[in-house]
GUDOVO-197144 format. One record per residue: residue number from 1; residue in three letters; x, y, z of N, C-alpha, C, O in turn. Coordinates in pm, whole numbers, always signed. Last residue first. Example, Ala and Ser with C-alpha at 12.3 -4.5 7.8 and 13.67 -1.06 7.14 Angstrom:
GUDOVO-197144
[2 SER [+1285 -225 +708] [+1367 -106 +714] [+1290 +3 +787] [+1341 +114 +804]]
[1 ALA [+1319 -569 +780] [+1230 -450 +780] [+1320 -330 +780] [+1424 -332 +846]]
END
This chain:
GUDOVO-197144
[223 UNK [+1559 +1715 -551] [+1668 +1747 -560] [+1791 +1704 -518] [+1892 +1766 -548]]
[222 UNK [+1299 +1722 -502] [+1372 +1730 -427] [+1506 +1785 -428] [+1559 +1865 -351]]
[221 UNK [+1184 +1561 -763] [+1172 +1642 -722] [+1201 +1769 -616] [+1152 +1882 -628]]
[220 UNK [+1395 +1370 -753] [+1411 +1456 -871] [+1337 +1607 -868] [+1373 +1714 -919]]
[219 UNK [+1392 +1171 -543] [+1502 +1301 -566] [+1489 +1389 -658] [+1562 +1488 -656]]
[218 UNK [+1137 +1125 -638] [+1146 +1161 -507] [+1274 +1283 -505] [+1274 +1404 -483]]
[217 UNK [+1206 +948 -857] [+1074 +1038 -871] [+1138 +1164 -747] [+1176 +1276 -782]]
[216 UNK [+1403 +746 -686] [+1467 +840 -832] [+1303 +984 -885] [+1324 +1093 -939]]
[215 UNK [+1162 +639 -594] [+1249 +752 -512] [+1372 +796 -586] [+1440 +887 -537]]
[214 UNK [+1013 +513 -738] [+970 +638 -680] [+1073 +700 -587] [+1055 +800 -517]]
[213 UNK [+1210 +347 -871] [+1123 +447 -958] [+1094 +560 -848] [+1136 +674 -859]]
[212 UNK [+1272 +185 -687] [+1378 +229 -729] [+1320 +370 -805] [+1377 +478 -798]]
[211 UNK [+1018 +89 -600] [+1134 +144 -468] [+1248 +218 -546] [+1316 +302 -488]]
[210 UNK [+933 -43 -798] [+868 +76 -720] [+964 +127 -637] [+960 +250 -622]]
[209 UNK [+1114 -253 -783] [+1080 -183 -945] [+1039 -72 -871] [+1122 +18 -876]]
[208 UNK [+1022 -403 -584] [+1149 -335 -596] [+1161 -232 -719] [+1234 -134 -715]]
[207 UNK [+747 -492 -648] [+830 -371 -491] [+914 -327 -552] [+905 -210 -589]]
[206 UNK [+738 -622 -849] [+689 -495 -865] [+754 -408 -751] [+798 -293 -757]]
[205 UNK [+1037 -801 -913] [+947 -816 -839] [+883 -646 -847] [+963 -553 -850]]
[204 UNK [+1208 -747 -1252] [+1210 -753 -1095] [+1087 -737 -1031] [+1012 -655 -1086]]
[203 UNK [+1316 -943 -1493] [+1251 -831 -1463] [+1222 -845 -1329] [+1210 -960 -1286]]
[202 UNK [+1478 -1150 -1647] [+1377 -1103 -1758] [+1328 -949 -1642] [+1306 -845 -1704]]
[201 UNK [+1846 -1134 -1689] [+1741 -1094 -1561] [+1589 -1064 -1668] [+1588 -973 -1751]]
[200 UNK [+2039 -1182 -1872] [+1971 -1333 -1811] [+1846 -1231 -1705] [+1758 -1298 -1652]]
[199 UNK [+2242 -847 -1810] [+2186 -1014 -1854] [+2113 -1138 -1795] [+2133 -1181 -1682]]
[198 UNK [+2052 -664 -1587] [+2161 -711 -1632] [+2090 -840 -1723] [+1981 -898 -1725]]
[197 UNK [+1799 -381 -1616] [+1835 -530 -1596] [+1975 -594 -1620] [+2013 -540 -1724]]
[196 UNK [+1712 -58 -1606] [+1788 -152 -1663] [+1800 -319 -1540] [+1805 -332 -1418]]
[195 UNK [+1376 -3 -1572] [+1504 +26 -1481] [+1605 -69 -1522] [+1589 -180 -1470]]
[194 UNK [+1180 +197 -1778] [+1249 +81 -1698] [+1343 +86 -1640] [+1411 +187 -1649]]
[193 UNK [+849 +378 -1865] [+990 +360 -1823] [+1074 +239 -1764] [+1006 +176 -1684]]
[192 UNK [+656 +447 -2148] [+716 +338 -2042] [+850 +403 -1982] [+935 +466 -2045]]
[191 UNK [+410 +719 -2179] [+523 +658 -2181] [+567 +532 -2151] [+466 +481 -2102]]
[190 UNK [+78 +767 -2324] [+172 +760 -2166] [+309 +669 -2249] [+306 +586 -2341]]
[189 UNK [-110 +729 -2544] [-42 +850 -2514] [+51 +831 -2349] [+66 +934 -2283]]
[188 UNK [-303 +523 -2355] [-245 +556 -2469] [-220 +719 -2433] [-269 +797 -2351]]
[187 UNK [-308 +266 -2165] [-285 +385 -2168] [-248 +445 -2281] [-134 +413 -2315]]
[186 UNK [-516 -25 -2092] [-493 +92 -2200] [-474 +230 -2139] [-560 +299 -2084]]
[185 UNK [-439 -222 -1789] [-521 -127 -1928] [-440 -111 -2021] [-328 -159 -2041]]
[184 UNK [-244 -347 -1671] [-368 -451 -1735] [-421 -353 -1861] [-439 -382 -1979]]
[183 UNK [+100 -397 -1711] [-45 -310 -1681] [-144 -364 -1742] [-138 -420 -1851]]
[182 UNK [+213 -702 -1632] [+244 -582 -1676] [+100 -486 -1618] [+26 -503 -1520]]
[181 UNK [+228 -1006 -1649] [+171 -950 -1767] [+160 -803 -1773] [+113 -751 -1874]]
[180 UNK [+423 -1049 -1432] [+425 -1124 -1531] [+327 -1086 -1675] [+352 -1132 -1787]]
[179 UNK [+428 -823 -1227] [+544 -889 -1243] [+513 -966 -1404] [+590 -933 -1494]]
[178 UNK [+121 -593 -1312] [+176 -696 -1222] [+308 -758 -1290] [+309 -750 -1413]]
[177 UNK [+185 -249 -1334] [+98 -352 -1304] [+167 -484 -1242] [+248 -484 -1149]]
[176 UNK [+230 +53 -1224] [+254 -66 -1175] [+218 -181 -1225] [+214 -257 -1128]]
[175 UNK [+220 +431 -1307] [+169 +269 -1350] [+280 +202 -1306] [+396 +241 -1321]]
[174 UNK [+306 +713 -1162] [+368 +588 -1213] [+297 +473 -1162] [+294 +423 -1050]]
[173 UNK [+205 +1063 -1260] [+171 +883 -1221] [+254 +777 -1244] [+272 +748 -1362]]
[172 UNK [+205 +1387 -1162] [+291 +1265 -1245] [+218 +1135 -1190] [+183 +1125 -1072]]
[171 UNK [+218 +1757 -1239] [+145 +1645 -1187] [+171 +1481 -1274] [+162 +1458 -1395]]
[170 UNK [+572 +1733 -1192] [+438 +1705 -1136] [+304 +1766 -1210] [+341 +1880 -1238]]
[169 UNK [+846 +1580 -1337] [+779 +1699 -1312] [+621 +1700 -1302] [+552 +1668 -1399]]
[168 UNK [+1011 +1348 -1414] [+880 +1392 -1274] [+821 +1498 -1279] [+721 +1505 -1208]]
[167 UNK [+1117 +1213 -1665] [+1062 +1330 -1656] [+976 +1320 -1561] [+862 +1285 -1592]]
[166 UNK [+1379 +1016 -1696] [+1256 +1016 -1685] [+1251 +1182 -1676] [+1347 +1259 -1680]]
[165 UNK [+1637 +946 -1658] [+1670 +977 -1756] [+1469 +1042 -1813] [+1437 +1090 -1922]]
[164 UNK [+1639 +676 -1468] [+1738 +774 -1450] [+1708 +902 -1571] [+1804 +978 -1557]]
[163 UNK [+1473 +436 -1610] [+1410 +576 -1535] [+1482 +678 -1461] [+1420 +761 -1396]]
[162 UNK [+1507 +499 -1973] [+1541 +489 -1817] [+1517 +587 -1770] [+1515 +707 -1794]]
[161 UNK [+1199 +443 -2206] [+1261 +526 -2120] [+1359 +497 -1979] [+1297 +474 -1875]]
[160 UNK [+1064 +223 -2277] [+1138 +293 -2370] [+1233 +393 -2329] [+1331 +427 -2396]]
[159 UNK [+1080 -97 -2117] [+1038 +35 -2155] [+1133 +117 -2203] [+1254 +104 -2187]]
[158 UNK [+1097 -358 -2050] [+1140 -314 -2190] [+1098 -185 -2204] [+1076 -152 -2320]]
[157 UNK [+961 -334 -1792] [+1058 -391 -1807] [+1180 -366 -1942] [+1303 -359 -1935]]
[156 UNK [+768 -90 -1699] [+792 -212 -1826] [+926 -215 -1810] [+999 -116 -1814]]
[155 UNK [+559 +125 -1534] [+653 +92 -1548] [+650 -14 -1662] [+543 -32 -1721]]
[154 UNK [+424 +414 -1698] [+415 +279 -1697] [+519 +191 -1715] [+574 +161 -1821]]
[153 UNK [+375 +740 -1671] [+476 +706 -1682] [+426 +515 -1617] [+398 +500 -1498]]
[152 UNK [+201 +1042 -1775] [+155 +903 -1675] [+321 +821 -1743] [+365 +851 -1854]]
[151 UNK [+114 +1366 -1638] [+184 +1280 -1740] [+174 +1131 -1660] [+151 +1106 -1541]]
[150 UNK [-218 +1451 -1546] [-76 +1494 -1546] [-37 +1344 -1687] [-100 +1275 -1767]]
[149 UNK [-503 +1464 -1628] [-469 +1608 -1559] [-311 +1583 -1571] [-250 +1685 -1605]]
[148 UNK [-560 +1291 -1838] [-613 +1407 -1852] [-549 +1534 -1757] [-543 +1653 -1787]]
[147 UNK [-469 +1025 -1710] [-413 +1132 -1868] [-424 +1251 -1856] [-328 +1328 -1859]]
[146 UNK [-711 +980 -1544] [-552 +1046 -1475] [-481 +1099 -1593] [-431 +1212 -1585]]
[145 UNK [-901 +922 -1648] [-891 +1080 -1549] [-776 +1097 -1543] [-723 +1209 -1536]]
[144 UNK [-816 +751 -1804] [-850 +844 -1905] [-862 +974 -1792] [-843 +1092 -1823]]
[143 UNK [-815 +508 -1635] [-699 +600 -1674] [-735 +705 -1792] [-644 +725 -1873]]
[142 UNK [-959 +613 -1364] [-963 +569 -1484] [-847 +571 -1514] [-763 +626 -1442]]
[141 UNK [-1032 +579 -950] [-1058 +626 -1108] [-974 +569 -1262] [-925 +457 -1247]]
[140 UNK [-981 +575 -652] [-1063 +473 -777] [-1053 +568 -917] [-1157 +634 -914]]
[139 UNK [-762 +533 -390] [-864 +602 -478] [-861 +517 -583] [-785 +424 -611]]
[138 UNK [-629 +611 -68] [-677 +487 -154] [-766 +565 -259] [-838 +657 -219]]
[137 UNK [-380 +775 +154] [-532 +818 +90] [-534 +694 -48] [-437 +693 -123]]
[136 UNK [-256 +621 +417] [-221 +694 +258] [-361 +663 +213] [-431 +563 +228]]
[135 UNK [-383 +465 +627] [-324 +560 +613] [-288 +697 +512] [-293 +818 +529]]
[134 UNK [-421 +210 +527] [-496 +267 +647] [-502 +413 +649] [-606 +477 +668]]
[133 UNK [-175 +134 +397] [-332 +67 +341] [-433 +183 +460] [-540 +219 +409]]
[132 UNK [+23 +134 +615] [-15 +273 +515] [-152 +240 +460] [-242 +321 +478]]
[131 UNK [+21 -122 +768] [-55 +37 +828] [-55 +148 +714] [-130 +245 +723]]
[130 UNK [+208 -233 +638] [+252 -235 +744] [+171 -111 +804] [+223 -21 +870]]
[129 UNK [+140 -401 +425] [+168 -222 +387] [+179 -140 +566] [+159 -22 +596]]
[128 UNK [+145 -624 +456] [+239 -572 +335] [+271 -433 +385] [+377 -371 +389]]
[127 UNK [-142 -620 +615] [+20 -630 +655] [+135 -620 +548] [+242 -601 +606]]
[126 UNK [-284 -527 +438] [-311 -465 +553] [-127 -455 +616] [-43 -369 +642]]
[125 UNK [-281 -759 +200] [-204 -629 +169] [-196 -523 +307] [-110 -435 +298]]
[124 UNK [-352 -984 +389] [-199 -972 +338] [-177 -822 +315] [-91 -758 +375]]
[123 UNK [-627 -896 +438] [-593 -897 +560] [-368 -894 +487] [-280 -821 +533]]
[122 UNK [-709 -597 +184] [-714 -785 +238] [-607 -765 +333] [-524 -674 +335]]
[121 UNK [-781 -397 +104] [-781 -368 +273] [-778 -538 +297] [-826 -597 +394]]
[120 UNK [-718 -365 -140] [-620 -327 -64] [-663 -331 +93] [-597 -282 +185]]
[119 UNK [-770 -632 -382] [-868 -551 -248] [-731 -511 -148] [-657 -594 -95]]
[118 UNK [-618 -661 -711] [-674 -729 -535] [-734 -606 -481] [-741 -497 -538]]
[117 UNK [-737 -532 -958] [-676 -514 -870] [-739 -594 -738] [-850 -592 -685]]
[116 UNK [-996 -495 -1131] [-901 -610 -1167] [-796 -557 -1085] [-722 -507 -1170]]
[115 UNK [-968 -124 -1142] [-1058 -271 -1138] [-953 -338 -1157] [-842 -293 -1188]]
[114 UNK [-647 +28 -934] [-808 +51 -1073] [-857 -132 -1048] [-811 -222 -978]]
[113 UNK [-620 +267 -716] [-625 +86 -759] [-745 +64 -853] [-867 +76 -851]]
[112 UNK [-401 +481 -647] [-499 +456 -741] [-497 +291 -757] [-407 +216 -796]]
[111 UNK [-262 +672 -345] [-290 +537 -458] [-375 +490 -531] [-461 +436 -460]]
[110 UNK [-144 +993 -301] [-214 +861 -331] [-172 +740 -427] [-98 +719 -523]]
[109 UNK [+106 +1113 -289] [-43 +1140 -235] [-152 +1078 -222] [-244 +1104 -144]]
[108 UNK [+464 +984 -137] [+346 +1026 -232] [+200 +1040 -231] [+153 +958 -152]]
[107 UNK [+636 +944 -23] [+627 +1083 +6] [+515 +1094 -135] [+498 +1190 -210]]
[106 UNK [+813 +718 +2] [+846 +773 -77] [+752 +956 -86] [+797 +1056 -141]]
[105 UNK [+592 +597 +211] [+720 +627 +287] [+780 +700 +162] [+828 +799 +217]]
[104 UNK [+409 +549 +34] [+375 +627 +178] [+533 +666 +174] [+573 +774 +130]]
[103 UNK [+475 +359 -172] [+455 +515 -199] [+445 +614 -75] [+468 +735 -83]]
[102 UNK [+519 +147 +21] [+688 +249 -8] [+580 +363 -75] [+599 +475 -26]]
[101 UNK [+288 +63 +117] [+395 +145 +238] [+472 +218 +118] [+485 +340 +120]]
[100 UNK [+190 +34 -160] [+123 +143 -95] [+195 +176 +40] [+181 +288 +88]]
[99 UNK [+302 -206 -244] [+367 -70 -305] [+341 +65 -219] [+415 +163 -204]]
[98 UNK [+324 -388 -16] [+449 -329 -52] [+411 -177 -162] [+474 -72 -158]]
[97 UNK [+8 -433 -91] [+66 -366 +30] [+187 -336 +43] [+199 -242 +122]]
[96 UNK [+84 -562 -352] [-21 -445 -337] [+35 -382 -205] [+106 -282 -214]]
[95 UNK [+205 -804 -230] [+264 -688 -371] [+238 -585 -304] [+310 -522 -227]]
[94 UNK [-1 -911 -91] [+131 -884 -43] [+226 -796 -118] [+314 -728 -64]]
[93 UNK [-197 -951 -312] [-233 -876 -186] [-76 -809 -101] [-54 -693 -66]]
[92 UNK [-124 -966 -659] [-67 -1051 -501] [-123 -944 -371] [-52 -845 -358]]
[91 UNK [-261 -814 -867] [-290 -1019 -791] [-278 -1022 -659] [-356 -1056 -570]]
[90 UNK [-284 -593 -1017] [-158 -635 -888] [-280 -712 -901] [-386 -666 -943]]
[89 UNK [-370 -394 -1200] [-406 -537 -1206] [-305 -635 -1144] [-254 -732 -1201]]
[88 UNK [-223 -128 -1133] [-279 -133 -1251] [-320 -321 -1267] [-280 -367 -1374]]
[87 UNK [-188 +150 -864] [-170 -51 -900] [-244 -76 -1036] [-355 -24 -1032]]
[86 UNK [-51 +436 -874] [-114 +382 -979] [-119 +227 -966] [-56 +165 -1051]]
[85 UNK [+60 +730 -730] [+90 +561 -778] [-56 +492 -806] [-158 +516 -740]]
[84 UNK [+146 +1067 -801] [+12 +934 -764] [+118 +808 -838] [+198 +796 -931]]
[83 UNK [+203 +1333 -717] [+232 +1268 -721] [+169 +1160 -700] [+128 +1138 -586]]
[82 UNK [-17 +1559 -670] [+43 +1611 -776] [+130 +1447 -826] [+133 +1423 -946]]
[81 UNK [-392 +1605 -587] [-271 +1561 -598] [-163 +1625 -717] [-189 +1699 -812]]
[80 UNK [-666 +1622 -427] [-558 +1722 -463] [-437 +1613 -443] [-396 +1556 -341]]
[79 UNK [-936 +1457 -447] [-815 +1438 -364] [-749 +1584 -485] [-793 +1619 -594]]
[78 UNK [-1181 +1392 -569] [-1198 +1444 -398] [-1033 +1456 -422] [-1040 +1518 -316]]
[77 UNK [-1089 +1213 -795] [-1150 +1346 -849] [-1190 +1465 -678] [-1217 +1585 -682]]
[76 UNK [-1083 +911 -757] [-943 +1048 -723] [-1000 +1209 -762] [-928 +1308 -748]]
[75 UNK [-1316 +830 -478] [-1320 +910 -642] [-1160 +979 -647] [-1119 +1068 -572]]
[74 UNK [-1190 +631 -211] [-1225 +770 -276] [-1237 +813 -431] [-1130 +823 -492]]
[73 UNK [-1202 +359 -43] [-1162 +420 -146] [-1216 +534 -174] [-1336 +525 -149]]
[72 UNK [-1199 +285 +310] [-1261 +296 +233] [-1169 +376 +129] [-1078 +448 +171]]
[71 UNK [-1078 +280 +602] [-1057 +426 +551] [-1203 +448 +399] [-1272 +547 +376]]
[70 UNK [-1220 +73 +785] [-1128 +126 +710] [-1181 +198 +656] [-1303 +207 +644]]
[69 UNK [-1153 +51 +1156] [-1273 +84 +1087] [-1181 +104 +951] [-1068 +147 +974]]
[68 UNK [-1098 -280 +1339] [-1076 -119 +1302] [-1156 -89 +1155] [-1204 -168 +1074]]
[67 UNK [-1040 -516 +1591] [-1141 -468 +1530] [-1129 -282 +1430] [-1163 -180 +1489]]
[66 UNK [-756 -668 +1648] [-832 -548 +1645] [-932 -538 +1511] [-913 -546 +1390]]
[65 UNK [-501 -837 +1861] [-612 -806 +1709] [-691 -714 +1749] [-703 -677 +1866]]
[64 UNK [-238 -1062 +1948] [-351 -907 +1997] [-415 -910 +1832] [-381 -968 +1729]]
[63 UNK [-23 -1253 +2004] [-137 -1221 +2102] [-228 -1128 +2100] [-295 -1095 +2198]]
[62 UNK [+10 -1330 +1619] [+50 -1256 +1746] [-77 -1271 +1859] [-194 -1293 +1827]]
[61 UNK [-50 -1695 +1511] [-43 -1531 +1531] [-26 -1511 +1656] [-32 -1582 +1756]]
[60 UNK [+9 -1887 +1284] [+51 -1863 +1443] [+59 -1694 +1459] [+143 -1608 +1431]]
[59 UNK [-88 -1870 +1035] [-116 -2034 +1146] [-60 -2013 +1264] [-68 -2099 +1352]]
[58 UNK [-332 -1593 +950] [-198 -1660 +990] [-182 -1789 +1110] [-234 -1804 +1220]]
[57 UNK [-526 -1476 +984] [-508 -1548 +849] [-413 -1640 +830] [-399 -1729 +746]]
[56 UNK [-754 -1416 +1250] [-616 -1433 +1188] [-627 -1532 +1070] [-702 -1629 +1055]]
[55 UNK [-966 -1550 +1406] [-988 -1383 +1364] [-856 -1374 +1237] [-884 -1317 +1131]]
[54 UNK [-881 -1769 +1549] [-989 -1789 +1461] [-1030 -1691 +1352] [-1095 -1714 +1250]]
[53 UNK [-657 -1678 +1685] [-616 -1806 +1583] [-757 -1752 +1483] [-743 -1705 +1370]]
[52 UNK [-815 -1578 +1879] [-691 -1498 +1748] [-715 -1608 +1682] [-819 -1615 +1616]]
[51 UNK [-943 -1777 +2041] [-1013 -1663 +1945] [-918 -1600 +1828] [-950 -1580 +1711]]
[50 UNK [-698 -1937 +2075] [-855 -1984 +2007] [-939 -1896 +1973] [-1016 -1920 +1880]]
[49 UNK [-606 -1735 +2284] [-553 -1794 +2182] [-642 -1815 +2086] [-671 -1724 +2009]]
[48 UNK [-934 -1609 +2427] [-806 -1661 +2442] [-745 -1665 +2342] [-803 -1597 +2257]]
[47 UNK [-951 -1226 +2560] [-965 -1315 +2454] [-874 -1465 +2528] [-795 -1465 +2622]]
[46 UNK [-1081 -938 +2671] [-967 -1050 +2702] [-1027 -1154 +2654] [-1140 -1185 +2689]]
[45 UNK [-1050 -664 +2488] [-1184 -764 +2538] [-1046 -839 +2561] [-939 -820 +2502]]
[44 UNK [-1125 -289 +2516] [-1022 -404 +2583] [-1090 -481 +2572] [-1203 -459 +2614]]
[43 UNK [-1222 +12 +2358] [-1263 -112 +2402] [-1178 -214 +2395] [-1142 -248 +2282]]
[42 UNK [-1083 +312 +2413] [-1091 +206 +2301] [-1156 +59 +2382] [-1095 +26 +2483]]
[41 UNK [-961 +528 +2473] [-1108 +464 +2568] [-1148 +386 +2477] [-1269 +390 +2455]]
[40 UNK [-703 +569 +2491] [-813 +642 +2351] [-904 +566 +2401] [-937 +508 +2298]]
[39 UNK [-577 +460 +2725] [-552 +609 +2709] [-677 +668 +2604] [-735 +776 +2620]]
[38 UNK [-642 +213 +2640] [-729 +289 +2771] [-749 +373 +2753] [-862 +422 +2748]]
[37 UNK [-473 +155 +2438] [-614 +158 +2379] [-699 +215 +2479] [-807 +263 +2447]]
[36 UNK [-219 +197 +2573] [-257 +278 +2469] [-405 +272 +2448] [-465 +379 +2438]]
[35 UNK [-295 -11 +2723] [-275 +84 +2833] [-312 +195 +2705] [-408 +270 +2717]]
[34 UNK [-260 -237 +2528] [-387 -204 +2607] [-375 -109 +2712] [-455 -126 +2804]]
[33 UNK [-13 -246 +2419] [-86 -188 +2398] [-275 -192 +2420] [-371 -162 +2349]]
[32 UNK [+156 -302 +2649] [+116 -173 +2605] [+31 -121 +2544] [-17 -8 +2562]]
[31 UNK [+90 -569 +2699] [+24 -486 +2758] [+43 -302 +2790] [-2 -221 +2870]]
[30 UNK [+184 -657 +2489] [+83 -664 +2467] [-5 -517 +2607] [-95 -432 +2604]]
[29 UNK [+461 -599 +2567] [+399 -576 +2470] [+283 -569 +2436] [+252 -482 +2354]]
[28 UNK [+463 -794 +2788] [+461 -606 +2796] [+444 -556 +2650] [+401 -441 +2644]]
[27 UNK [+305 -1052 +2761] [+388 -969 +2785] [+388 -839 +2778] [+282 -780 +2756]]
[26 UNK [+34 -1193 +2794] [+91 -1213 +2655] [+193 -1147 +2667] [+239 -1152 +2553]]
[25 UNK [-201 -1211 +3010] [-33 -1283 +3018] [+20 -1279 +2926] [+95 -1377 +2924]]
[24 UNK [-487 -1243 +2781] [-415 -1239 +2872] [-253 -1274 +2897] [-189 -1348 +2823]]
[23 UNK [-493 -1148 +2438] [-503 -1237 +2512] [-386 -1256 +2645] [-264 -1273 +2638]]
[22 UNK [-728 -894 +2308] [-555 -961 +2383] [-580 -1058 +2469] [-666 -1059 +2557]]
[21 UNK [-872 -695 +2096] [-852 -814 +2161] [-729 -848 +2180] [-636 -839 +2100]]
[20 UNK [-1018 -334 +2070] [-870 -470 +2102] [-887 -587 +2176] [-912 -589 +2296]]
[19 UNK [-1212 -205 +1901] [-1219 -294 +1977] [-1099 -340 +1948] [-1064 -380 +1837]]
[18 UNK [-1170 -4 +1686] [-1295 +0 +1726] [-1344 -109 +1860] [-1455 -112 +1911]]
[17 UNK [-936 +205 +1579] [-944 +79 +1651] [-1074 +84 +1723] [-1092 +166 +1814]]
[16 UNK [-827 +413 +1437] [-951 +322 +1361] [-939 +223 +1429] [-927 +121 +1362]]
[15 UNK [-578 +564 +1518] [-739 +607 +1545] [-888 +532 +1477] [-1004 +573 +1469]]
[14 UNK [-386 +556 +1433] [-439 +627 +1379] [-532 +670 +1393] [-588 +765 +1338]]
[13 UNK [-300 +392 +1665] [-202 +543 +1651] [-339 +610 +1562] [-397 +706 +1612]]
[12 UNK [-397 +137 +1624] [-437 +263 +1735] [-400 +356 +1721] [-471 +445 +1768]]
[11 UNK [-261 +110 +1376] [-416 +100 +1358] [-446 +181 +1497] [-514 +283 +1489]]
[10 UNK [-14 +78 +1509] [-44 +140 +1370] [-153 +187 +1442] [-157 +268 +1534]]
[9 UNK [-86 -150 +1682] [-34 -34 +1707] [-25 +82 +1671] [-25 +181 +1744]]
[8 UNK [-172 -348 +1460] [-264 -320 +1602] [-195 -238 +1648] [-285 -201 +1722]]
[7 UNK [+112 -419 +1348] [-30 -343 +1274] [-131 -284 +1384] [-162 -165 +1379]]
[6 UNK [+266 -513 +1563] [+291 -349 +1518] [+166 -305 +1424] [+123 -190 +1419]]
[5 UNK [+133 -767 +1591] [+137 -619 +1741] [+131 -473 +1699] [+67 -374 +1736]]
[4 UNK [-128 -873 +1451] [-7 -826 +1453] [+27 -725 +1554] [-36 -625 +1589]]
[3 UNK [-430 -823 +1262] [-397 -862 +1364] [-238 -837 +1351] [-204 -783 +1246]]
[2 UNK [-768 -665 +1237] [-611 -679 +1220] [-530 -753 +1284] [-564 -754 +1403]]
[1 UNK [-1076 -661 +1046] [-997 -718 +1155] [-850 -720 +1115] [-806 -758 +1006]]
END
């Protein structure tokens, strides 16, 4: 279940809306997107308030929700990749869904969420990731699969490498783990990279750490 106008919009665009609930008189917004869900012969139920409220995680939600089917995780061993992000023991559901929009929007192939990682289809990371969770291909494997085919690069705060000063050349991973203890595994043989800090700064929220890494990744490949 989704809820939110623009996630429930997402989620129809892509085609995993299995039932829209709206609650009558909710405005043109809403009643776009039940003209959209006609157009894909998607099932309309008229709800009240008291049903969202009940479906929602949130103490005041939007007028609409949706029933949608998820994508589910994949073996990374099904996927052709060259560029992968890596959650390595993310906590915060809301993290998790920040990294997986910006790897989307940074132009990357997947996401690897190894064990001891929140659940990327929780109702926070759904909305973090504003529809990529849905979207950008989700996968399961090791870090001994991923060594094996490209170079793996773990972000760290104290890492040995700036990441102005990194090596993308594909096939590439950049490890995430979490703000306060880092990557949960064992990577041996993989690098660190960091993104300098000024004084007094111990280290930056994983989004932003990701936003700066993968699209210094992004130009490099690019150009």
């Amino acid at each position: 279940m989704v809820t939110g106008l623009r996630l429930v919009e997402t989620s129809l665009r892509l085609g995993r809306v299995e039932e829209l609930l709206v609650v009558p008189e909710a405005g043109p917004e809403v009643e776009r997107l039940v003209q959209q869900a006609e157009e894909l012969r998607v099932p309309v139920r008229w709800v009240s308030r008291r049903v969202v409220e009940a479906v929602s995680d949130v103490k005041t939600p939007q007028p609409a929700a949706a029933v949608v089917r998820l994508p589910g995780v994949v073996p990374l061993s099904r996927l052709r990749w060259r560029w992968l992000v890596v959650a390595d023991g993310l906590q915060d559901p809301g993290n998790l869904g920040a990294l997986v929009r910006t790897a989307h929007a940074a132009g990357f192939d997947a996401v690897v969420v190894l064990p001891n990682t929140t659940d990327p289809f929780h109702p926070r990371a759904l909305r973090g990731s504003a529809g990529s969770c849905l979207a950008l291909p989700l996968a399961s494997a090791t870090p001994e699969e991923i060594l094996q085919v490209g170079r793996v690069w773990v972000a760290d705060p104290r890492g040995e490498v700036d990441y102005r000063r990194a090596d993308y050349a594909p096939p590439v991973a950049l490890v995430f783990g979490s703000e306060a203890s880092g990557a949960r595994h064992k990577w041996p043989g993989a690098r660190t990279v960091r993104v300098p800090l000024a004084a007094g700064v111990e280290s930056l929220n994983v989004t932003a750490a990701a936003a700066v890494l993968l699209y210094e990744a992004r130009r490099a490949w690019t150009g």
